[in-house]
Backbone as JSON, one array per atom type, in Angstrom:
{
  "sequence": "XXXXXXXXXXXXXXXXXXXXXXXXXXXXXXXXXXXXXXXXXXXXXXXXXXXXXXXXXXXXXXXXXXXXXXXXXXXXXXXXXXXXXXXXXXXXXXXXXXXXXXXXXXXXXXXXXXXXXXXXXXXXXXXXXXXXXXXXXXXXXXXXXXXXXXXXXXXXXXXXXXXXXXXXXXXXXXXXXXXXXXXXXXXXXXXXXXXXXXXXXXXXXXXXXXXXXXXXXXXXXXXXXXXXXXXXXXXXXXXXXXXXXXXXXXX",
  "N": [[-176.66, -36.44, 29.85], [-178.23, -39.13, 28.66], [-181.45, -39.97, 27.27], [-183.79, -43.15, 27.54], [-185.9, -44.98, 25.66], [-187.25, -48.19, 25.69], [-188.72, -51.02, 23.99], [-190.58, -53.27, 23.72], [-190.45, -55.77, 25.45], [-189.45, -58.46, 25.87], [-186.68, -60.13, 25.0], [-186.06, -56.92, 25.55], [-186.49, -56.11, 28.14], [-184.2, -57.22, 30.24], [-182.21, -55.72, 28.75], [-183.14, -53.0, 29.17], [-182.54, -53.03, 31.8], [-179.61, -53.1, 31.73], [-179.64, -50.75, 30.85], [-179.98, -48.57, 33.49], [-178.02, -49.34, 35.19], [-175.99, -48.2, 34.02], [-173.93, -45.49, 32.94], [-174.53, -42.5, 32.69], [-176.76, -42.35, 31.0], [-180.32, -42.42, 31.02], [-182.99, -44.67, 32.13], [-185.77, -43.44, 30.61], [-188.59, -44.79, 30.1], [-190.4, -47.48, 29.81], [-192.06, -49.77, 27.26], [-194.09, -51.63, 26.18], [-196.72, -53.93, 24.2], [-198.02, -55.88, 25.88], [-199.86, -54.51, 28.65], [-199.54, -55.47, 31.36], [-197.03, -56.62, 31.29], [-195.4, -54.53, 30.34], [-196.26, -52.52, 32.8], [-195.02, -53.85, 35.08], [-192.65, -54.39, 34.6], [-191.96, -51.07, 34.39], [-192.66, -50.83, 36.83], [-190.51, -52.65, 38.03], [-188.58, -51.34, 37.5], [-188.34, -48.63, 38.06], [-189.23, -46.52, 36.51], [-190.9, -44.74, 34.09], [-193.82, -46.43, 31.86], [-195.7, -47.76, 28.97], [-198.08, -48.49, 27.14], [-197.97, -48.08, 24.58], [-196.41, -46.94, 21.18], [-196.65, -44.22, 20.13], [-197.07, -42.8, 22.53], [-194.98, -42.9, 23.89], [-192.82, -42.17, 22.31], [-193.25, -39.01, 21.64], [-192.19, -38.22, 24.27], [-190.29, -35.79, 25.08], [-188.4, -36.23, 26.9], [-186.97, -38.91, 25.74], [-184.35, -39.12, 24.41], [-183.37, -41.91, 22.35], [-184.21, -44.83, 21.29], [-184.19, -48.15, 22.22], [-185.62, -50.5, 19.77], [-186.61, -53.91, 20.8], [-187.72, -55.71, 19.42], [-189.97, -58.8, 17.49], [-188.03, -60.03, 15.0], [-189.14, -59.04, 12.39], [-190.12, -56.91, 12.8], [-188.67, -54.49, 12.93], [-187.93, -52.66, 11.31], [-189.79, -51.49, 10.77], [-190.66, -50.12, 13.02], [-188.31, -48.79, 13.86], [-188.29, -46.98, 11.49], [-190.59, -45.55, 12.14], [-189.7, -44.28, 14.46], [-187.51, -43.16, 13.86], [-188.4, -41.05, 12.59], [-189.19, -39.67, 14.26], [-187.65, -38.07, 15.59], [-185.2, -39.43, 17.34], [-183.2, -41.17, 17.91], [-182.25, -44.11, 16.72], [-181.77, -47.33, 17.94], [-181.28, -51.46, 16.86], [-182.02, -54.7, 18.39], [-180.0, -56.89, 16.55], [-181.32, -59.22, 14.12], [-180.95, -55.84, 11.81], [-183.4, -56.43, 10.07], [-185.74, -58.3, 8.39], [-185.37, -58.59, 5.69], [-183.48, -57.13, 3.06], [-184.67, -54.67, 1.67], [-186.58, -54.13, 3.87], [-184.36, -53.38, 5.87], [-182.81, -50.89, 3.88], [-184.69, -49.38, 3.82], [-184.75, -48.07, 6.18], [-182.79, -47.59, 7.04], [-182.42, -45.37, 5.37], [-184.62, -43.74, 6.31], [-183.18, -43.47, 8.71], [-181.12, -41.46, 7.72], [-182.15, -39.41, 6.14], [-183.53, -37.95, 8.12], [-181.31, -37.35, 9.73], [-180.88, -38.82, 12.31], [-179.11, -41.32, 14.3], [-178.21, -44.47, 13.45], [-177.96, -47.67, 14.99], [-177.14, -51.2, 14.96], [-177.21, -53.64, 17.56], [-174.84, -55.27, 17.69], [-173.28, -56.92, 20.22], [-171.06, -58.08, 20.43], [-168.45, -56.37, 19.13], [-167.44, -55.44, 21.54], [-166.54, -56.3, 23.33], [-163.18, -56.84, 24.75], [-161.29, -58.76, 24.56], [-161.72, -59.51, 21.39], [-162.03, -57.2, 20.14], [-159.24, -56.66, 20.45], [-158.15, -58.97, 19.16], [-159.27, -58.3, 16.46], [-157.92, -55.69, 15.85], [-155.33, -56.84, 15.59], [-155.23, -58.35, 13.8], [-155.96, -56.59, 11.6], [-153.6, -54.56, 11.83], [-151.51, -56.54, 10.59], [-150.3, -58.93, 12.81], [-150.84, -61.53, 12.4], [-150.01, -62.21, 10.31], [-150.35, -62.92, 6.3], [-153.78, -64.08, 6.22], [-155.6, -66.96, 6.55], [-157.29, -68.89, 7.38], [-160.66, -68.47, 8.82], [-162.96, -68.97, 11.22], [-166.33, -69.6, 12.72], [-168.41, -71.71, 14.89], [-171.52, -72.17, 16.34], [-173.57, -74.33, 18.63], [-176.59, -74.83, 19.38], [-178.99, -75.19, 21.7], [-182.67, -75.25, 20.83], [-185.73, -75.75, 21.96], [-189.06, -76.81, 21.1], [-190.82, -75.55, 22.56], [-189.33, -73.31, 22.54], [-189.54, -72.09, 20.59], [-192.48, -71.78, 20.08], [-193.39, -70.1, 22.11], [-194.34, -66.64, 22.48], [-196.0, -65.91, 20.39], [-194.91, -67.75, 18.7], [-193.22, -66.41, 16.7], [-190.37, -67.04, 16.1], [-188.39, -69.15, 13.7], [-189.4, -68.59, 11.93], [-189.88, -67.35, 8.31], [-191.26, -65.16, 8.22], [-191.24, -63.05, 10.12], [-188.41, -63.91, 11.87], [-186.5, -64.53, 9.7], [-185.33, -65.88, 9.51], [-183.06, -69.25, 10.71], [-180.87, -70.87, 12.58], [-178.96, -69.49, 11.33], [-179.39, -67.06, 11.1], [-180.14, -66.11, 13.03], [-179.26, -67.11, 16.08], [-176.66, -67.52, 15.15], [-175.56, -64.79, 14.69], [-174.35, -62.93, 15.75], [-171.91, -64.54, 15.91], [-171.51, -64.7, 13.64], [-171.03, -62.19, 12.64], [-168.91, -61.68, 13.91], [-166.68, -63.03, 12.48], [-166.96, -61.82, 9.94], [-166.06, -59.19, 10.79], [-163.49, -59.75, 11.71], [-162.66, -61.29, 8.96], [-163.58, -60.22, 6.9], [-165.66, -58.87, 4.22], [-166.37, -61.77, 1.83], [-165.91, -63.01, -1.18], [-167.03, -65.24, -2.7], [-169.56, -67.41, -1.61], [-170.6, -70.32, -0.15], [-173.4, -72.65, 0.44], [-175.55, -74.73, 2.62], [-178.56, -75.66, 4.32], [-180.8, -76.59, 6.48], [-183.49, -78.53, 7.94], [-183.82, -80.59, 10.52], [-184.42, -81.09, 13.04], [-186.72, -79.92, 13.56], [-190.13, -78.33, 13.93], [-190.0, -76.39, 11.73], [-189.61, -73.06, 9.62], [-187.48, -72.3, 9.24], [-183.83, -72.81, 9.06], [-182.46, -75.09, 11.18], [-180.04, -76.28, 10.99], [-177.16, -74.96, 9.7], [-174.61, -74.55, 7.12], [-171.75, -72.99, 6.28], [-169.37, -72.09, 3.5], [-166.88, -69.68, 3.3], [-164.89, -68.04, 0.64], [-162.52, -66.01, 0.03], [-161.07, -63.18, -2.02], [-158.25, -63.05, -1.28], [-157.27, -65.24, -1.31], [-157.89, -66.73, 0.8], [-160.14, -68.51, 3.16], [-163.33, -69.21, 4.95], [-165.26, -70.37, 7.62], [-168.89, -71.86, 8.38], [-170.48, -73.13, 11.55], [-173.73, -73.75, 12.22], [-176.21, -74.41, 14.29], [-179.01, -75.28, 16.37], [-179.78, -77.61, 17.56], [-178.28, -79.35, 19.06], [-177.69, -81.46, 21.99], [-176.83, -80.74, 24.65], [-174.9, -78.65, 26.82], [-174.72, -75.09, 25.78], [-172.18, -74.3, 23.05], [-169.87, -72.22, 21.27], [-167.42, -70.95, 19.32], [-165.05, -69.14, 18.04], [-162.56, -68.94, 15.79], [-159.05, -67.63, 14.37], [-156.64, -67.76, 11.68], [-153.22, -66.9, 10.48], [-150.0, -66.68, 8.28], [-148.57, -66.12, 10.55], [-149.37, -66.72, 13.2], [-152.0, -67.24, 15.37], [-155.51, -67.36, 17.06]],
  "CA": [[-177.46, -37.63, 30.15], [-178.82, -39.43, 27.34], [-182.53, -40.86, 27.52], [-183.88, -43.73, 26.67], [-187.07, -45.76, 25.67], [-187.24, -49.75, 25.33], [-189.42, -50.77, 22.9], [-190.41, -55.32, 23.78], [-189.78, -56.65, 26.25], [-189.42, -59.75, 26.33], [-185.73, -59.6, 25.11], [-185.55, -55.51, 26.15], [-186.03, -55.99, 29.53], [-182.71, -57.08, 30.18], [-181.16, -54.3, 28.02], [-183.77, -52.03, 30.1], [-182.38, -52.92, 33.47], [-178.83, -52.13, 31.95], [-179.64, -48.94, 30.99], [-180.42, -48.17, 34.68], [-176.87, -49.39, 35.48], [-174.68, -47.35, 32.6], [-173.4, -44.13, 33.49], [-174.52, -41.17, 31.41], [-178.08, -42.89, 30.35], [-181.58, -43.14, 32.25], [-184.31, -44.98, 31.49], [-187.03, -43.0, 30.36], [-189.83, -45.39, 29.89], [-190.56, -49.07, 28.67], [-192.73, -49.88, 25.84], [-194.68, -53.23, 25.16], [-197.69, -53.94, 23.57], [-198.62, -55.83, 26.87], [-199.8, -53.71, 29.74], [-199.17, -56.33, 32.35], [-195.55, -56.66, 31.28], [-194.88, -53.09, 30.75], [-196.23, -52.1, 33.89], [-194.37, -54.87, 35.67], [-190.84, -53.99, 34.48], [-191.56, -50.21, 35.1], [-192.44, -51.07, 38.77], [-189.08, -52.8, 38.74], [-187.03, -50.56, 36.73], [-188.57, -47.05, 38.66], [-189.61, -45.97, 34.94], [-192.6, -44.7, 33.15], [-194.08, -47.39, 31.25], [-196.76, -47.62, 28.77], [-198.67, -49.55, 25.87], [-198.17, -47.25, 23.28], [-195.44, -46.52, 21.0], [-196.83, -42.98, 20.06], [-196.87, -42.15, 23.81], [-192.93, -43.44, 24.18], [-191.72, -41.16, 21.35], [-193.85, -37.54, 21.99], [-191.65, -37.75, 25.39], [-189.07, -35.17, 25.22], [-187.11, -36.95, 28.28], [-186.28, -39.71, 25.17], [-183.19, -38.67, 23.23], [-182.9, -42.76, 21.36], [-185.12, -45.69, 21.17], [-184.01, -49.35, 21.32], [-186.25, -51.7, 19.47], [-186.3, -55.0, 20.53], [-188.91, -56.25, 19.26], [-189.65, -59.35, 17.1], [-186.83, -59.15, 13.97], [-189.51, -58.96, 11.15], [-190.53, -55.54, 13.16], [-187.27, -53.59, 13.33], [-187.29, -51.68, 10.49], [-190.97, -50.6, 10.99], [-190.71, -49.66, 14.37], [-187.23, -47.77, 13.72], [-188.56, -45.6, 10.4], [-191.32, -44.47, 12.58], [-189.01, -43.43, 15.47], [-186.67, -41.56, 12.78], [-189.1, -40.01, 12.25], [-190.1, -39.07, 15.76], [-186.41, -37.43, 15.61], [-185.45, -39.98, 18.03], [-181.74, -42.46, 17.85], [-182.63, -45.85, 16.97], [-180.69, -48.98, 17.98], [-182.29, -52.23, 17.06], [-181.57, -55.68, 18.58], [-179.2, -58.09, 15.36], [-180.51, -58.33, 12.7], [-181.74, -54.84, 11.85], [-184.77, -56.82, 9.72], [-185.5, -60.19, 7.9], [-184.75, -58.73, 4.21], [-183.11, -56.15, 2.55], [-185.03, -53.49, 1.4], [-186.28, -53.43, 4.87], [-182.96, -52.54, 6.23], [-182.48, -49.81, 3.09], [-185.58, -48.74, 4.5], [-184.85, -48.19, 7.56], [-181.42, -46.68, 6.2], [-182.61, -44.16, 4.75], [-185.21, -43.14, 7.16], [-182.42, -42.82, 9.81], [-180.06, -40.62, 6.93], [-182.88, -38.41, 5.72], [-184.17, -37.06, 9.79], [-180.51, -37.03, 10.52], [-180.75, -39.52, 13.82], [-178.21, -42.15, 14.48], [-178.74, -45.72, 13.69], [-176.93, -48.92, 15.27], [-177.1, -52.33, 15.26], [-177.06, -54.41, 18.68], [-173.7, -56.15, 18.17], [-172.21, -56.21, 20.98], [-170.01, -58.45, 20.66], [-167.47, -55.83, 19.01], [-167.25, -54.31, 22.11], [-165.57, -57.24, 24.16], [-161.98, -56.68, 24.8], [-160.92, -59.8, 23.58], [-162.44, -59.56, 19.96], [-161.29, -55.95, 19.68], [-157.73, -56.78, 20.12], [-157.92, -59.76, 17.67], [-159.48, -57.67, 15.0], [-156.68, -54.51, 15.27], [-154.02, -57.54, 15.62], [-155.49, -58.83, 12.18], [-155.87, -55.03, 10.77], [-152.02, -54.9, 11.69], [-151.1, -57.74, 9.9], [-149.64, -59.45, 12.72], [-150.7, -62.83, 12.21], [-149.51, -62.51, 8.45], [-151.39, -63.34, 5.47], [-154.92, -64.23, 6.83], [-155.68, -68.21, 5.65], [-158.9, -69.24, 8.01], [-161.37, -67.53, 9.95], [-164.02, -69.91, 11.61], [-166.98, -69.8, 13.87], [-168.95, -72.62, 15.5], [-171.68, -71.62, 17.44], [-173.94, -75.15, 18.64], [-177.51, -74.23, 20.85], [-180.44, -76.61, 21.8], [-183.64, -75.24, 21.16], [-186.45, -76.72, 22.59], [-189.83, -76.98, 20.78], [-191.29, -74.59, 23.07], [-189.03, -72.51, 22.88], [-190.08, -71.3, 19.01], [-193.75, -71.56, 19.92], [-192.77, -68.86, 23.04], [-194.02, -65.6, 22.18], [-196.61, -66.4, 19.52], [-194.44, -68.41, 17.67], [-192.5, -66.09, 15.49], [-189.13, -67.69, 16.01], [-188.21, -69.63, 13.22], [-190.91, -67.86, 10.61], [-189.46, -66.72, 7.44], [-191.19, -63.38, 8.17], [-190.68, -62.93, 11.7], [-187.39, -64.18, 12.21], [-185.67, -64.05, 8.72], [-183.7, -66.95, 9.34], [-182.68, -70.05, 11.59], [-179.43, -71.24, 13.49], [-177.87, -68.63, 11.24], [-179.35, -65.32, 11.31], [-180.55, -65.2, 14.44], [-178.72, -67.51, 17.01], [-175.59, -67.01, 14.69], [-175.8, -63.74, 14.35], [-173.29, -62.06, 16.33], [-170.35, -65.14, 15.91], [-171.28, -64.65, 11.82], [-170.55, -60.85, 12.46], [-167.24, -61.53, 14.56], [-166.1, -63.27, 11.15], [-167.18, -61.13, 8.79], [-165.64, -58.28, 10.89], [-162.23, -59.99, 11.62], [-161.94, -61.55, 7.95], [-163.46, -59.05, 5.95], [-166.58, -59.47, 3.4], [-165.88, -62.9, 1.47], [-166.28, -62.91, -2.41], [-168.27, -66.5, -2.36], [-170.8, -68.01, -0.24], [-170.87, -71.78, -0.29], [-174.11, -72.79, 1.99], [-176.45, -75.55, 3.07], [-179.26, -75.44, 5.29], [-181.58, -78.02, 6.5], [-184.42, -78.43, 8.99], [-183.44, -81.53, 10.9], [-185.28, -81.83, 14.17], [-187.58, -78.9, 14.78], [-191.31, -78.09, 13.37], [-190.33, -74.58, 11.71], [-190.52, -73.06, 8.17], [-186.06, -72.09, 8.76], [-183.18, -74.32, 9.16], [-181.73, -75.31, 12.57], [-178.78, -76.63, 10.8], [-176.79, -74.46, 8.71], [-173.34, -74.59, 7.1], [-171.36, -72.35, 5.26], [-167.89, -72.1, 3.49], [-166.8, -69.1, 2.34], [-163.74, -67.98, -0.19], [-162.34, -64.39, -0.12], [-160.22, -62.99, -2.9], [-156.73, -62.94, -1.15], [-157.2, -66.94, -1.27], [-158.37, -66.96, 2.48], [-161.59, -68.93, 3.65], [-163.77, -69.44, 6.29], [-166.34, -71.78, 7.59], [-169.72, -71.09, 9.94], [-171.24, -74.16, 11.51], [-174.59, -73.57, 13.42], [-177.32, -75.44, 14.55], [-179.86, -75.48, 17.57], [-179.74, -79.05, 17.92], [-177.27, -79.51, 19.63], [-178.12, -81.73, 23.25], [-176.17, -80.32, 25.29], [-174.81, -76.89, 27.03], [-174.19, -74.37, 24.43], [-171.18, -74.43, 22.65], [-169.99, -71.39, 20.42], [-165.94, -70.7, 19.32], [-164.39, -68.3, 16.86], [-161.02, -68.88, 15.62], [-158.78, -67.02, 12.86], [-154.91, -67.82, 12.19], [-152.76, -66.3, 9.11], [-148.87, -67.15, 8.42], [-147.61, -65.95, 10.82], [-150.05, -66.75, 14.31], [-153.49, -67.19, 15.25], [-156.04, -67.33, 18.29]],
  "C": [[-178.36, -37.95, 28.95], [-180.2, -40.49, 27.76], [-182.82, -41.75, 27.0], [-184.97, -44.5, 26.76], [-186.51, -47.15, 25.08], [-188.69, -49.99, 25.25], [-189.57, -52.64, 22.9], [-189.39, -55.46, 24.62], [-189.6, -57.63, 26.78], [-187.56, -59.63, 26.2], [-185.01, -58.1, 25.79], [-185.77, -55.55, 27.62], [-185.07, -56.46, 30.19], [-181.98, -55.7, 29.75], [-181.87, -53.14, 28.93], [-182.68, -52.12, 31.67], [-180.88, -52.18, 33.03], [-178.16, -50.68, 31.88], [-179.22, -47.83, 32.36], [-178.86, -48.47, 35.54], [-175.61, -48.48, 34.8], [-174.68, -45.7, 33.08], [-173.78, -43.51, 32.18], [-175.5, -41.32, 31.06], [-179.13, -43.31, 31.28], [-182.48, -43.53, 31.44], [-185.37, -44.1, 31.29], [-188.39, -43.72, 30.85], [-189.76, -46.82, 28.99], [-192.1, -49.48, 27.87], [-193.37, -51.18, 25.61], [-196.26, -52.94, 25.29], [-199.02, -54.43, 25.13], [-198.68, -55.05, 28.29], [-199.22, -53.88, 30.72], [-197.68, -56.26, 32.55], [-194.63, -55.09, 31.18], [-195.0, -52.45, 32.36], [-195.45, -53.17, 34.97], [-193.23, -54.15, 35.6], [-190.86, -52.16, 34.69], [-191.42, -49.88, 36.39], [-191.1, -51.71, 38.94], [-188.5, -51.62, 38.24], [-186.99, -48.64, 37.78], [-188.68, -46.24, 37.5], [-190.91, -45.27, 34.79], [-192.52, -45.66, 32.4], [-195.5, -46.93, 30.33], [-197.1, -48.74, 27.62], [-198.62, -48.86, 24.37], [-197.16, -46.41, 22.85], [-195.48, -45.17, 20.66], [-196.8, -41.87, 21.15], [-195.48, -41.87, 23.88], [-192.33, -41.86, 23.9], [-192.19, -39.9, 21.51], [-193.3, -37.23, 23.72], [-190.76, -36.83, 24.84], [-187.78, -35.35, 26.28], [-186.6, -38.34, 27.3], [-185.31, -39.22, 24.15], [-183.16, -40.54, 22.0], [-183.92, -43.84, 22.03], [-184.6, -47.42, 20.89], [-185.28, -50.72, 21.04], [-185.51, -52.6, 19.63], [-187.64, -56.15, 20.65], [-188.87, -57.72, 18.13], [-188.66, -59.42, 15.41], [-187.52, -58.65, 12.93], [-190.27, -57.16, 11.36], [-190.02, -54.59, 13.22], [-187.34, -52.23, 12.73], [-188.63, -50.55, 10.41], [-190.97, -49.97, 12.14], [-189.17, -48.17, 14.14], [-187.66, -46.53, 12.6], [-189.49, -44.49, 11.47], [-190.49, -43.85, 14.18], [-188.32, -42.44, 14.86], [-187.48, -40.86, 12.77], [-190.02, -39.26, 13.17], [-188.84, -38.39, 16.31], [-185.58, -37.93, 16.88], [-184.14, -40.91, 17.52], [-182.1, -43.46, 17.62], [-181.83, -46.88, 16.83], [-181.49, -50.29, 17.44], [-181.47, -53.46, 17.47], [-181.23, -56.58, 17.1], [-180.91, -58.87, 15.24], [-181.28, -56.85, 12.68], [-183.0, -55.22, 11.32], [-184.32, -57.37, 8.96], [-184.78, -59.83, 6.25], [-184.72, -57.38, 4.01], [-183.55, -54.54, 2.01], [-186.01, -53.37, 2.85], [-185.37, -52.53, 5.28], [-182.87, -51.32, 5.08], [-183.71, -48.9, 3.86], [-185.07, -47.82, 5.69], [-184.0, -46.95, 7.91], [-181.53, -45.29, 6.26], [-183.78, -42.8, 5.85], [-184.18, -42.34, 8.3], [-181.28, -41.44, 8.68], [-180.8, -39.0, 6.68], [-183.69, -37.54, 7.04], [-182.91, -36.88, 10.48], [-180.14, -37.39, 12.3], [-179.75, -40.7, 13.61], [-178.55, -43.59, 14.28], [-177.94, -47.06, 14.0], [-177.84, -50.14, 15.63], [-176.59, -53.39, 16.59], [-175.86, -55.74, 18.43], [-172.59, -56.24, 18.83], [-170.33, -56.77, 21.44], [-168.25, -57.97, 20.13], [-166.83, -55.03, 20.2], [-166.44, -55.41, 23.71], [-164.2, -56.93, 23.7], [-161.52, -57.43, 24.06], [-160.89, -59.45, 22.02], [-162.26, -58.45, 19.78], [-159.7, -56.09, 19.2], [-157.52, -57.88, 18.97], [-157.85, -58.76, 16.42], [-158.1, -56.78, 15.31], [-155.25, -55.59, 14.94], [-154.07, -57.41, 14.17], [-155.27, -57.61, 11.12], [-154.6, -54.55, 10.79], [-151.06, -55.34, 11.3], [-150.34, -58.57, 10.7], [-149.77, -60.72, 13.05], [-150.29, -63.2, 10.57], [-150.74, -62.47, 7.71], [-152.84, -64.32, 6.21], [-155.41, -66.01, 5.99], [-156.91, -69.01, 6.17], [-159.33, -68.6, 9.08], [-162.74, -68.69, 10.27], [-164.57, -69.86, 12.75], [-167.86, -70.83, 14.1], [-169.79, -72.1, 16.62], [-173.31, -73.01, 17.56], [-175.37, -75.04, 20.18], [-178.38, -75.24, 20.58], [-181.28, -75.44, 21.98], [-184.82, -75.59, 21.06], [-187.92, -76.47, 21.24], [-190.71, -75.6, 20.94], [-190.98, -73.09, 23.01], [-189.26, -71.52, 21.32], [-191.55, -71.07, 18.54], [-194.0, -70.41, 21.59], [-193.04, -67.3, 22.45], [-194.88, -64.98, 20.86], [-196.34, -67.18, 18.69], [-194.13, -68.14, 16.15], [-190.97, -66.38, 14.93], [-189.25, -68.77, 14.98], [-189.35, -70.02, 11.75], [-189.14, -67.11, 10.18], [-189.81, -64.9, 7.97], [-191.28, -62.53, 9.57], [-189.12, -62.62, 12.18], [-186.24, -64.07, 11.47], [-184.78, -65.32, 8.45], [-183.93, -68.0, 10.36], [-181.65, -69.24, 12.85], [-178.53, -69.76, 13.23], [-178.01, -67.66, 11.59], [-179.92, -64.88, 12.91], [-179.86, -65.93, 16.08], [-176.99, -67.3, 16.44], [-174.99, -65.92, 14.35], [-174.78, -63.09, 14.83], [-171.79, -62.4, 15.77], [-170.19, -64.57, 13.94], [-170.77, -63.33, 11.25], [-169.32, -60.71, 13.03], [-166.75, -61.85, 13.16], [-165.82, -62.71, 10.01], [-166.38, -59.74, 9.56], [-163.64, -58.61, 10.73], [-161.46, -60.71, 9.99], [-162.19, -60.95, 6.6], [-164.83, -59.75, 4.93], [-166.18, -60.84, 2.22], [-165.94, -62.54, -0.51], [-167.41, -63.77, -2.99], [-168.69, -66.91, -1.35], [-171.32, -69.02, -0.68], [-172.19, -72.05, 0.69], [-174.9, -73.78, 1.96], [-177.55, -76.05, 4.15], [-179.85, -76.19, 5.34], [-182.14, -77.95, 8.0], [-184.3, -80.25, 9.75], [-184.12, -82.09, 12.44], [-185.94, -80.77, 14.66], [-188.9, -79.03, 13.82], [-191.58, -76.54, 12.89], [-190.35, -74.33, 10.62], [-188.46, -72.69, 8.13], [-185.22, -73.17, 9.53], [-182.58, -74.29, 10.99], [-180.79, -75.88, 12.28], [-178.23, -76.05, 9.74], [-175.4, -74.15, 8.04], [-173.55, -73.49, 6.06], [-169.71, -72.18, 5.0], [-167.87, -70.54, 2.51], [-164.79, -68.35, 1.58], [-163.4, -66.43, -0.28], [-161.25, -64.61, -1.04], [-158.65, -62.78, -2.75], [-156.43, -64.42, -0.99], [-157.48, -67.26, 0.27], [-159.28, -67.89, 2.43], [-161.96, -68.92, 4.85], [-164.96, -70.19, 6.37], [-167.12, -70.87, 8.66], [-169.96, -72.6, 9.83], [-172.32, -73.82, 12.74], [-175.89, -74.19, 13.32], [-177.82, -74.99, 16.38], [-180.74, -76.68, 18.01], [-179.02, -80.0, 18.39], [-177.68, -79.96, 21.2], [-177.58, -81.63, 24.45], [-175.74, -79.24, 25.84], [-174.28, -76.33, 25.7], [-172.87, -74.29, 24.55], [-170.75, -73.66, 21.81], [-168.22, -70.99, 20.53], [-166.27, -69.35, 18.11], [-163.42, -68.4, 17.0], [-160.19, -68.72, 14.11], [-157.1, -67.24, 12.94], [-154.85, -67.26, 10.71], [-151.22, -67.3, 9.28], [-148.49, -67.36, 9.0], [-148.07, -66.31, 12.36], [-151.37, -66.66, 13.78], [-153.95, -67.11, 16.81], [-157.21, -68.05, 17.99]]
}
């Protein structure tokens, strides 16, 4: 039985409840900064709860820790769990820029704890069997890989929370890195890292400091390409594809 602490919850309480459903894993204890809301979701969940991430991690009933906290927090919150000898998952992306993440890296390499990234969308049936098809070769030579993923959000919904959504150092990103985030990792898993990165971003109907409209084309070295198109301006129900064909078939 593997334990576990959640770490924000505004997003983690969801992932909290399905802890409490998953075979092999109990909740430990949930984690936010506010009391109100921690103690709330441990009265639902039948948890310990608390306000304090130094409490969380000095449990010995937590074997792994998922931050999901806001993205510009990931990598701080995860070093100091490595280092509370402690698993850390964090909710996409692992953090807004790079030597975060090395950070973070290295923390989890050098205490010898496990570290993963919340994408879960490798773990849909579907999107498994594509990729081994593709790793098979049997749609042939690989010639476009393209995702589209088209969300409305609201005004409110980026001043929600203190209004770190759609902050450079919060959020890291728009449409792409953080509402695109998963479809931009189906792509990059099923067509492989690109060589160029064509891109254009643009703030078009929101009041934020990243883009809500963001294209990109990119060129891999077996003459392939692929396209992203994402935006959260979109007036309508969400709308989000992925689709990859080669010579020989596609999906």
């Amino acid at each position: 039985m593997v334990g576990f602490a959640v770490v924000g919850l505004g997003m983690g309480r969801g992932r909290a409840k399905l802890i409490t459903q998953t075979e092999g894993a109990r909740l430990s204890c949930v984690c936010d900064l506010r009391d109100e809301l921690a103690r709330e979701v441990g009265e639902e969940l039948s948890c310990d709860w608390t306000s304090s991430l130094d409490d969380a991690l000095a449990r010995d009933d937590v074997d792994a820790v998922l931050v999901m906290t806001p993205s510009g927090l990931h990598a701080k919150i995860g070093v100091q769990v490595a280092h509370a000898g402690k698993h850390v998952i964090t909710t996409k992306p692992m953090d807004v820029s790079t030597a975060a993440c090395d950070e973070l890296i290295e923390a989890a390499a050098s205490t010898g704890v496990l570290l993963g990234i919340d994408y879960q969308s490798r773990y849909v049936d579907t999107n498994f069997r594509v990729a081994s098809a593709l790793q098979q070769g049997l749609f042939g030579r690989p010639l476009l890989g393209e995702v589209r993923f088209k969300w409305f959000r609201s005004d409110e919904y980026f001043q929600h929370g203190g209004g770190w959504r759609g902050t450079w150092a919060m959020d890291g990103g728009g449409s792409l890195a953080n509402q695109g985030s998963h479809l931009i990792d189906l792509l990059l898993w099923f067509m492989g890292d690109p060589d160029e990165v064509f891109g254009d971003a643009s703030i078009m109907n929101h009041d934020i400091e990243t883009e809500d409209v963001g294209l990109a084309l990119l060129r891999y070295g077996n003459g392939a390409r692929g396209v992203i198109v994402g935006t959260t301006t979109f007036p309508a129900n969400a709308y989000f594809s992925a689709e990859v064909h080669g010579t020989e078939g596609g999906v």
